[in-house]
N, C-alpha and C positions, 0 to 999 in steps of 0.2 A: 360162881358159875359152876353148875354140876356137869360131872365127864360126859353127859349124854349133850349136851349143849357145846360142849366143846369140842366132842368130835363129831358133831354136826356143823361147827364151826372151821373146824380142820379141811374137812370134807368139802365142802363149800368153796375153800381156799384154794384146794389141789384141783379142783375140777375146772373153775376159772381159768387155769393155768395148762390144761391138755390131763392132767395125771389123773390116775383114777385107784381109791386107795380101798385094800381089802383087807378084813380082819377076819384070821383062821386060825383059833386056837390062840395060842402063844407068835402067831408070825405076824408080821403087819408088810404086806406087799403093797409097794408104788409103783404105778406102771405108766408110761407114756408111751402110748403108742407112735411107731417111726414110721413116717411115711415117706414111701421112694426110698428107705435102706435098702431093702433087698432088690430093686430094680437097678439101685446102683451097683450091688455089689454083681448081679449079673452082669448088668454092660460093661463094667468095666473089668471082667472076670473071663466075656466072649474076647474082648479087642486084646485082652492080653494072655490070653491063650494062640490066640490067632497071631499076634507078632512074636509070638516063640516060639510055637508049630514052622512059621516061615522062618525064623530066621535057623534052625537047627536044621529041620528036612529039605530045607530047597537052597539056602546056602548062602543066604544075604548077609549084611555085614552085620558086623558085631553090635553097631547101633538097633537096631533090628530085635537082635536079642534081648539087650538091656530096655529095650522102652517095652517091649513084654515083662518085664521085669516088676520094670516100674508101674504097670497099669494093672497086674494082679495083685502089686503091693499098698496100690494107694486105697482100698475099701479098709483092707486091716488096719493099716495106720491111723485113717480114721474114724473108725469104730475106738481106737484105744483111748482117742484123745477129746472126745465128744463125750457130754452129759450122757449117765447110764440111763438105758431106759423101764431098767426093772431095777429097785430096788428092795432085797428081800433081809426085813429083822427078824430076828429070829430070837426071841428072847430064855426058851430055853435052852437051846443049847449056845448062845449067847455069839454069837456070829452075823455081820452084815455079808450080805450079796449082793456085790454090783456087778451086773449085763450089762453091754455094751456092742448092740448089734445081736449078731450070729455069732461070732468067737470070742470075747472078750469077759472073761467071766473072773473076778478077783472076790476073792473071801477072807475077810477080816474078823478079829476076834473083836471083843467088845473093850478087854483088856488094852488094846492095843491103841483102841482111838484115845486119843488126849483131849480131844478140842472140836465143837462145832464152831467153825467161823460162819460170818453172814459180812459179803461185800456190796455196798448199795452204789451203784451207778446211774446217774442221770443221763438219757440219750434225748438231747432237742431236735426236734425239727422245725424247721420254718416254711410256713405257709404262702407267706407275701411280707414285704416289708414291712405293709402298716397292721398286721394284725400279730398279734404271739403265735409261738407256734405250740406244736405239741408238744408232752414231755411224757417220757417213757421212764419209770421208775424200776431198773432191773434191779434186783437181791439174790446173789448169789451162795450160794449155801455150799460148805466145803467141811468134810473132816480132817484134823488132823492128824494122820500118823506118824508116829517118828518125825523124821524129817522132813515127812511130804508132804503135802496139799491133797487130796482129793474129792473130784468135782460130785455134789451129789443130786440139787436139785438148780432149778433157774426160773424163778417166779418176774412175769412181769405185771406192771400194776399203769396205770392211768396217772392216779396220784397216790402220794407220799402213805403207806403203808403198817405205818410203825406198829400197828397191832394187832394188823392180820399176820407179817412178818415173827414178832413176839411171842404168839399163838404156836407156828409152825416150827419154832427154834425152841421152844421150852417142849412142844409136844417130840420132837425126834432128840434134844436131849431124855426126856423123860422114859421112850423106847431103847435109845441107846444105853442108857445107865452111869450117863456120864454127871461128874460130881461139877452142881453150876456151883460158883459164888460170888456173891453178891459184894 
């Protein structure tokens, strides 16, 4: 299969999926767009502005304060622990960039990642007794750093995958520069 077929095949893969992938020079950008992040992170950015406005200027109790606390902290939280939704390779100057949200910005060398993992999870659902139900084929795609996990893409599929999956993990090993063996 020649590289025009293949990332025409890539492409294919990512778009089914929400992501939309662009090539600029030497970067290869993933992008999924989030919808309701930012509405979230406003409501829940008003409510808790406004229960720590009350609870310091008019004098409520200390719960008051703390659940302002907690309602300006929970957008950040999680934005850090949710799929990024930009991911930028950067193959000259050899660095991944994962977004996540509005603040969550981490930058990795190339050197650093050890490992693409891919974890595949069946989700059933049932329809009625007498009939099967559906079956959702998640693949979740993760680098290795050091000692950590982290999360990079989450493709769902219909049915079982194994070479659209194959496709998408040899082409971001192949941008990452990471040594496969067979």
């Amino acid at each position: 299969m020649n590289s025009t077929t293949h990332s025409m095949n890539i492409v294919s893969i990512l778009k089914e999926n929400g992501y939309k992938i662009t090539e600029r020079g030497s970067s290869t950008v993933l992008k999924k767009p989030s919808t309701g992040s930012l509405t979230t992170f406003i409501i829940f950015g008003i409510i808790g502005l406004t229960l720590l406005t009350a609870g310091i200027y008019i004098g409520l109790h200390a719960t008051t304060i703390l659940s302002g606390l907690v309602f300006l902290g929970v957008p950040l939280i999680y934005e850090r622990y949710k799929y990024p939704n930009t991911i930028i390779i950067n193959c000259e100057t050899k660095e991944m960039t994962l977004k996540s949200g509005y603040t969550v910005t981490r930058v990795y060398r190339f050197n650093d990642i050890s490992a693409l993992e891919v974890d595949e999870s069946i989700v059933t659902s049932d329809v009625s007794p007498f009939k099967d139900g559906y079956q959702d084929f998640i693949y979740t795609f993760k680098v290795q750093i050091g000692r950590n996990s982290h999360k990079l893409l989450n493709l769902v599929f219909r049915k079982e995958s194994e070479s659209s999956v194959g496709a998408v993990t040899s082409y971001l090993s192949e941008r990452l520069a990471l040594q496969t063996t067979l």
